[in-house]
N, C-alpha and C positions, 0 to 999 in steps of 0.2 A: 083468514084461511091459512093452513100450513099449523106447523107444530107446535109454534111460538110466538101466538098473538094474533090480533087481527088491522094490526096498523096499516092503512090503505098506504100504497108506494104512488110517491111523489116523481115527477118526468120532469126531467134537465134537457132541456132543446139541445140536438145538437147542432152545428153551425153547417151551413152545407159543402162540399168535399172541396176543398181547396187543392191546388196544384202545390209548388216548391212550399208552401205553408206546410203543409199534409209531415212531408218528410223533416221540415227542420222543428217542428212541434215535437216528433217522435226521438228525435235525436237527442232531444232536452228534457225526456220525462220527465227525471225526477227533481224539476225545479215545480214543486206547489202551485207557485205564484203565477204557472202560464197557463192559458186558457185550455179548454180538452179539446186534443187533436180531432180533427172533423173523420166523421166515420167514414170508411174505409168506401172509396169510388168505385165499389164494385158492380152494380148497379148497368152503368153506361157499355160497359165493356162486356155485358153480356149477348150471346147470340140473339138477332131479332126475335124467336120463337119463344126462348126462355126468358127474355125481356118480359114477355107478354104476359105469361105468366105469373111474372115477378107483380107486374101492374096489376093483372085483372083480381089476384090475391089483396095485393097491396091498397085495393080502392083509387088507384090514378086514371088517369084518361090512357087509353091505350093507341098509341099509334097505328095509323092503318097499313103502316109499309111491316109494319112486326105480326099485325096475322094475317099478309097475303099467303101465308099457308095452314087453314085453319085447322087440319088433322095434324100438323104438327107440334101444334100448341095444345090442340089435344092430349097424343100420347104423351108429351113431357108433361101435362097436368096429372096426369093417371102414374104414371113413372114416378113424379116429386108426391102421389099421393095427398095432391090437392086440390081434386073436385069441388069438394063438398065447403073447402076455403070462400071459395070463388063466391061473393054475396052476389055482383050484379054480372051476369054473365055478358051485358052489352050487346056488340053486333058480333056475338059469338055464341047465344042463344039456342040458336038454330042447331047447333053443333053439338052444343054442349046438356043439353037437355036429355035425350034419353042416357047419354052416362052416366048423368049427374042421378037420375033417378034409379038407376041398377045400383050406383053406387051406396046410397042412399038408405034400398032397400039389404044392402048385403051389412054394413055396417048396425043396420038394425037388429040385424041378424047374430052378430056375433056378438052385440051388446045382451040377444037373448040365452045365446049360448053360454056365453062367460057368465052369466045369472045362475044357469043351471050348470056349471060344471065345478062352483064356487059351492053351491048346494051339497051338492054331492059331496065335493071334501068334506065341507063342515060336517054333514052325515055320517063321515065316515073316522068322525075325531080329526083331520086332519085339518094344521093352522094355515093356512095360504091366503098369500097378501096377491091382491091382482096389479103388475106391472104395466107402466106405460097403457094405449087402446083407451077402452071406452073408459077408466076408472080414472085415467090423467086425462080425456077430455072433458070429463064430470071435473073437477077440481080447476083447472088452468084455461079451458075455453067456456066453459059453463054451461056447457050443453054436451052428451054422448054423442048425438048426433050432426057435430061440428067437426069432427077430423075422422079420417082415415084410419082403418088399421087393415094390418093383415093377416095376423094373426094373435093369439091369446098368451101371455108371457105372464107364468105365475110365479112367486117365490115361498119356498116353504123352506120348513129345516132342516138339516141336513139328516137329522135321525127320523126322519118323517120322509123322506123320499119313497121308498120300498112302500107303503103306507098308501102316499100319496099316486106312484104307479098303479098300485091295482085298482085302489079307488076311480083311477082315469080309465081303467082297462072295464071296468065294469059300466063306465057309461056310455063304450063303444071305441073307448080311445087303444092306437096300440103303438109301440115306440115303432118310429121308422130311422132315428139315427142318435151316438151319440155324439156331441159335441166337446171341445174343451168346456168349454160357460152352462151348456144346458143338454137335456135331455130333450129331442122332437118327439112326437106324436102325429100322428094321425087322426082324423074324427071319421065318424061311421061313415061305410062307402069312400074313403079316402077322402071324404071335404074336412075344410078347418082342419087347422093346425096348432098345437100348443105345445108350449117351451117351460120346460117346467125347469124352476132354477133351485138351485141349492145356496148361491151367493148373489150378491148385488154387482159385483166386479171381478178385474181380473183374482184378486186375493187382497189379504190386510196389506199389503203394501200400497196398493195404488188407491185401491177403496175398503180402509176397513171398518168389518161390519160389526167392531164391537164398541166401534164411537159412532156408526150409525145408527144401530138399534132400530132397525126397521118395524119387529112386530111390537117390540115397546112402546112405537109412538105412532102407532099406526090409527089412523081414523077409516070411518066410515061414510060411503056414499051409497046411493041407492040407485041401483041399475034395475028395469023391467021389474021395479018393485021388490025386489031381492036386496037387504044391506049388505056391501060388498067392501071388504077391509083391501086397503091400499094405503102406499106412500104419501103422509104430509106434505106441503106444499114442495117445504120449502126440501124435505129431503130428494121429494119425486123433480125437482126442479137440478138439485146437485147432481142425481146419479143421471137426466136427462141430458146435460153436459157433457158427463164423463162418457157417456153413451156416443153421443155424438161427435165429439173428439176422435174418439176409438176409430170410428168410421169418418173421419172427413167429411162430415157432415153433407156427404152425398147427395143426402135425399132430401130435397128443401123441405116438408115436411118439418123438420125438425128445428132448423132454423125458425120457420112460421111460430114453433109453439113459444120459442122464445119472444119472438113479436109480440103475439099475444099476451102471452106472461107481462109483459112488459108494460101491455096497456090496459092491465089489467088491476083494479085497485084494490081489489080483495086481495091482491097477493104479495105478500109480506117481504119485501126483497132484502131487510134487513137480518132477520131472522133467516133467509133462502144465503146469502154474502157468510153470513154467520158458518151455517150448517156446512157451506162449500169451504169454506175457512178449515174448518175442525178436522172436517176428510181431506185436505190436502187438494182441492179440486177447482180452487178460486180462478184459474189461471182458465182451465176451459168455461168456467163460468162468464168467465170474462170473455173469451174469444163468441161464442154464441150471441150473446147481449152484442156484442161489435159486429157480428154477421147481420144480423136481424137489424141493426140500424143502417147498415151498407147495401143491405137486399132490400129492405122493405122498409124502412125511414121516410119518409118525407109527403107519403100519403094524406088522404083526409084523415087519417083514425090521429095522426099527430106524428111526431117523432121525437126520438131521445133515450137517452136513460136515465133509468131506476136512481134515485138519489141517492142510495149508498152507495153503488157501486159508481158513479157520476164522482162523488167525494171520496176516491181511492183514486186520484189520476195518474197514480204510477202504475199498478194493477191495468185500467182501462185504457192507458197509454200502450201497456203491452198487448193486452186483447184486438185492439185496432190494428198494429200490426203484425201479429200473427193473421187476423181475418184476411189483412192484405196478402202477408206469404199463399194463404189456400186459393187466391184468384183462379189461378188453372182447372183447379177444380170445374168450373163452374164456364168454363170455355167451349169451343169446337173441336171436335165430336164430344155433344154431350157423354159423358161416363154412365154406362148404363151400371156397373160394377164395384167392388171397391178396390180390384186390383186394376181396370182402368184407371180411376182415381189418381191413383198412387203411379202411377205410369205419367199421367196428367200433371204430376207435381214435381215428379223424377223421386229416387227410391232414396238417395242423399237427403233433399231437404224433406222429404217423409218422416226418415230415422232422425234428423235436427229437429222436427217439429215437433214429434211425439215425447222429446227427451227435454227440449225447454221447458215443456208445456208441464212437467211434471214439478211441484214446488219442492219435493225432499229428495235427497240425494238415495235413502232407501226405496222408492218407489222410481227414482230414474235406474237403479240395479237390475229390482225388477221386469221395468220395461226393457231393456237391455237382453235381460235373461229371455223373456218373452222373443224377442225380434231375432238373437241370434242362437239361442240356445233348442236344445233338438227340442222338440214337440213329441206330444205323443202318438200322432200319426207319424213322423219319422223313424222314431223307435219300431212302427208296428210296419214300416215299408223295407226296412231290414236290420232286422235284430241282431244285436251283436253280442259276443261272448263280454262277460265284465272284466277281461283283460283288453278285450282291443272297445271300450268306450270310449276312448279318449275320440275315437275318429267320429264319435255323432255330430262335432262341431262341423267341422268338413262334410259329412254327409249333409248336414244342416244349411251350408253357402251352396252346395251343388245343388241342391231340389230348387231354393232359392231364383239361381240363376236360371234352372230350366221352367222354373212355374215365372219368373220373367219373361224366358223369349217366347214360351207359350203363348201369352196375355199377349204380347204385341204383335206375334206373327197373326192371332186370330180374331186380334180387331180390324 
């Protein structure tokens, strides 16, 4: 599976979380010769509720003192968009059963919708690759009807947008917003939702798409019987990283897919280390892989990692503890948000985290430009004459500071 072969990926145990080990393993990375730091103890330190979760995903025995509240484990299943994770529901059955089946049948749904709305492009000459949802669970869980989505994320090319709009507009669809990253949509009667992209990232600096070559090495999967072109493994494996990154990997969700990926032997991790190599993205590649061993490790499905990136211990030395920096994430009050999140982590090691985590000095610019340079919702909250721009930067820390004490005055 993935764009570069079908060599099955080999699982390096890792050792289980040690205490004062933990840190003075991380402090010596880049000695070869020491064993790989034990993945990140994040696991224990989670609230009883999202423990629960983490296990009943995870395949562990679940503790009865972590679902004495069983709507609570609930909504963070449905929240982290991991219903349909959940293989043995346990003594949580009872609960978990009609969600699981609305869940179930809604995901079927959008598996039939992205079939026919993937049609319609192609109908209409337009090239669209289907992102992330049902076409990365066909590929990395092996089934469509094994992860969550919420809605339908396409990518087409950037002279094909206008093209691609009306063809959406013709089969009910109508823009409801735009984005920096994407175009929204609407689906008839206001259901479903679809994100129609122009790029893979934020630009060629952090991810560019002319060493990605998405529709170049784009394969085919078949969804509700419809062949549906999407991301190779190992690319849809790179830009799911960088994704996740972007977002502090909020939504466990996405961690899981890395779980999976991980125990997954069709999926080529050497060629997936590769790809994330070329785009500059090894470093989240590596934090996700360290997530998914610290959340979800030590289960019956097995633990560990992917043997290339296992055989990079300076790399997966740093991914362990980056995983460890995002702890708070993952703490009381769950972050229903990403500007919670980021509140969760404090706004300092946010800006240190997003800036490590990048390997070239042109794409940490970038991100820079991004974090403090105006946006173009700033530009459009008060426009200024092109002699006094110089004050966007300042208009850009003040929104800043007020969309701060906003987020925490109203959580």
């Amino acid at each position: 599976m993935g764009g570069h072969g079908k060599r099955g990926a080999m699982i390096v145990p890792l050792p289980p979380p040690a205490g004062e080990g933990y840190g003075r393993a991380l402090s010596n990375d880049n000695d070869p010769g020491l064993p790989m730091p034990a993945a990140p103890p994040l696991r224990p330190a989670l609230p009883p509720p999202l423990r629960a979760v983490v296990d009943l995903v995870g395949g562990r025995r679940v503790a009865r003192a972590d679902i004495a509240d069983p709507d609570a484990v609930l909504r963070l299943l449905q929240r982290h968009r991991l219903l349909l994770a959940v293989a043995e529901p346990g003594p949580l059955a009872g609960v978990l059963g009609g969600p699981r089946r609305r869940e179930l049948a809604a995901v079927l749904g959008m598996q039939a919708e992205l079939a026919r709305v993937m049609a319609g492009l192609d109908g209409a000459g337009v090239e669209a690759l289907a992102l992330k949802g049902p076409a990365f669970a066909r590929l990395v869980h092996g089934r469509a009807d094994r992860r969550s989505c919420r809605d339908l994320d396409l990518l087409v090319r950037p002279a094909q947008e206008a093209d691609a709009l009306a063809a959406l507009g013709r089969l009910g669809y109508a823009v409801a917003q735009r984005d920096d990253n994407a175009t929204v949509l609407r689906g008839p009667d206001g259901r479903g939702m679809v994100e129609l992209h122009t790029r893979l990232g934020d630009g060629e600096a952090t991810f560019p798409e002319r060493v990605a070559r998405p529709f170049e090495t784009a394969v085919t999967v078949t969804l509700a019987g419809v062949p549906v072109r999407t991301l190779p493994a190992d690319l849809a494996l790179a830009y799911a990283a960088q994704h996740g990154t972007r977002h502090l990997w909020r939504v466990l969700l996405w961690v899981w897919d890395m779980a999976v990926a991980a125990r997954n032997p069709a999926v080529d991790w050497a060629a997936a280390l590769e790809t994330a190599r070329r785009l500059g993205v090894e470093r989240p590649l590596a934090l996700g892989v360290a997530l998914a061993a610290g959340l979800f490790g030590g289960g019956p499905f097995g633990s560990g990692l992917p043997e290339p990136l296992a055989a990079d211990r300076r790399l997966m030395a740093r991914g362990i503890r980056h995983a460890a920096a995002l702890a708070p994430v993952f703490t009381v009050p769950v972050p229903e948000t990403e500007h919670q999140a980021i509140l969760h982590l404090g706004l300092a090691r946010y800006i240190a985290l997003r800036m490590v985590l990048e390997s070239g000095a042109r794409a940490r610019l970038a991100v820079a430009g991004a974090l403090f340079g105006p946006s173009p919702r700033d530009r459009a909250a008060m426009p200024l004459p092109d002699g006094l721009a110089f004050l966007y930067p300042l208009l850009r820390a003040g929104r800043l500071a007020g969309r701060l004490g906003h987020w925490r005055r109203g959580w």
